[in-house]
C-alpha positions as a Markdown table, in Angstrom:
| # | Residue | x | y | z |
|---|---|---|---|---|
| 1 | Unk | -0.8 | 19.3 | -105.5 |
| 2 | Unk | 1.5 | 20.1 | -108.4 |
| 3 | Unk | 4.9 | 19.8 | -108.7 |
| 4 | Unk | 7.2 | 23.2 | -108.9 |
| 5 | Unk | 7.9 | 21.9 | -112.4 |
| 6 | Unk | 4.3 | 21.9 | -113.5 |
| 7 | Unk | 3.3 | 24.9 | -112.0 |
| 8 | Unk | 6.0 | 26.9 | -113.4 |
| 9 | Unk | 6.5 | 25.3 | -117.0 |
| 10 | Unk | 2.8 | 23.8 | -117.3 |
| 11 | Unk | 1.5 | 26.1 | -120.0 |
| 12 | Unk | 4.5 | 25.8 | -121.6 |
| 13 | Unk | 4.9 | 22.2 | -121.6 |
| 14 | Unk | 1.2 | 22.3 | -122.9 |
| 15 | Unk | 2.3 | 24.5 | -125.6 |
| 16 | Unk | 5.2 | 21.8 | -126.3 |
| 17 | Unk | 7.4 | 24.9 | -125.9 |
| 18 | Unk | 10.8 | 23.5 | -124.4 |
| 19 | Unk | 13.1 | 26.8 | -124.5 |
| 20 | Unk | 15.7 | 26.0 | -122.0 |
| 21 | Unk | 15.8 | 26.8 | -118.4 |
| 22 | Unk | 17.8 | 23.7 | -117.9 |
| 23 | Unk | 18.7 | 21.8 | -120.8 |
| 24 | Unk | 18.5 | 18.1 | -121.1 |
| 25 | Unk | 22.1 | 18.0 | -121.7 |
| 26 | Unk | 22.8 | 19.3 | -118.1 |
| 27 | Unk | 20.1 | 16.9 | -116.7 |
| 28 | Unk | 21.8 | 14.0 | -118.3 |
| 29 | Unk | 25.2 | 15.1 | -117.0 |
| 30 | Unk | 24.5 | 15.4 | -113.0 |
| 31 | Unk | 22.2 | 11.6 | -113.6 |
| 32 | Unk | 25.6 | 10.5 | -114.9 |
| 33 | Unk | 27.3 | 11.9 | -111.2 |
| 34 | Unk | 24.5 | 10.4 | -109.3 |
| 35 | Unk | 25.3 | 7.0 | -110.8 |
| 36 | Unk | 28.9 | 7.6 | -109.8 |
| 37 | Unk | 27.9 | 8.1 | -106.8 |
| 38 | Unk | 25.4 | 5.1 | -106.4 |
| 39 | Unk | 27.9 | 2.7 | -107.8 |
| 40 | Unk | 30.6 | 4.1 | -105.2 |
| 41 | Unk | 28.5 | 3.5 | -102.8 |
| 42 | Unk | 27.5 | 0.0 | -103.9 |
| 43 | Unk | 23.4 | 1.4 | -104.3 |
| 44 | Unk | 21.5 | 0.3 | -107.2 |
| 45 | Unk | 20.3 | 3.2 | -109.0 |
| 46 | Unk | 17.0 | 1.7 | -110.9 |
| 47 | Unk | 15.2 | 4.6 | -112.1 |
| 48 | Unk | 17.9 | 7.5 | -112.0 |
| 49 | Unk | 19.3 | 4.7 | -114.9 |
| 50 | Unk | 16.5 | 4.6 | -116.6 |
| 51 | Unk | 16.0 | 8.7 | -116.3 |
| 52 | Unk | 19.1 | 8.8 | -117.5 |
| 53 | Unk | 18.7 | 6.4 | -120.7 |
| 54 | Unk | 15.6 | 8.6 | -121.4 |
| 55 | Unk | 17.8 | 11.9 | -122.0 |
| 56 | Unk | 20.3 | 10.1 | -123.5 |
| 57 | Unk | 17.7 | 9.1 | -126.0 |
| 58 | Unk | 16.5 | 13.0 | -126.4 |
| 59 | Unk | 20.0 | 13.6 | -126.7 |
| 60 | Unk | 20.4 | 11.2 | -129.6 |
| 61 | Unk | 17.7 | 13.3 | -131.8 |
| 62 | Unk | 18.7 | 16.6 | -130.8 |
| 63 | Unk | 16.9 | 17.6 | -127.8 |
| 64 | Unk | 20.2 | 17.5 | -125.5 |
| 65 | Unk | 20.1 | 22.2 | -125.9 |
| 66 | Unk | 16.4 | 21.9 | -124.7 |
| 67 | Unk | 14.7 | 22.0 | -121.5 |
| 68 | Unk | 14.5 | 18.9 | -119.4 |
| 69 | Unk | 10.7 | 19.5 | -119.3 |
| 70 | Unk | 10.2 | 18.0 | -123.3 |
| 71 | Unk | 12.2 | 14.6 | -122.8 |
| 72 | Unk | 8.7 | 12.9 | -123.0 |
| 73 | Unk | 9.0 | 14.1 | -127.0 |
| 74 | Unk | 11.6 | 11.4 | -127.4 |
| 75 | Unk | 9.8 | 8.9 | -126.8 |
């Protein structure tokens, strides 16, 4: 089965068109409250760290306005 993300944005992710629904900026910002979280709560947070490094990269080359569907271009 597909993900919501995929069935809504698959043609456009396709199409590499990343117009914002919700930008990585925003995406980045709540990973950084779920570490908070995690670390408050003494969990390790493996992969929301690494999620977040990843927009933090596509914020780095100007992707931060665009949807959180393109961060795979900043790799």
């Amino acid at each position: 089965a597909l993900s919501e993300t995929l069935r809504f944005r698959g043609g456009e992710i396709l199409d590499r068109d990343f117009s914002p629904h919700f930008s990585s900026a925003l995406i980045h910002k709540d990973l950084g409250y779920l570490q908070d979280l995690a670390r408050a709560l003494g969990q390790p947070l493996v992969m929301g760290s690494a999620a977040r490094w990843l927009f933090a990269l596509a914020i780095s080359k100007g992707m931060g306005p665009l949807d959180f569907s393109g961060v795979g271009e900043a790799i």
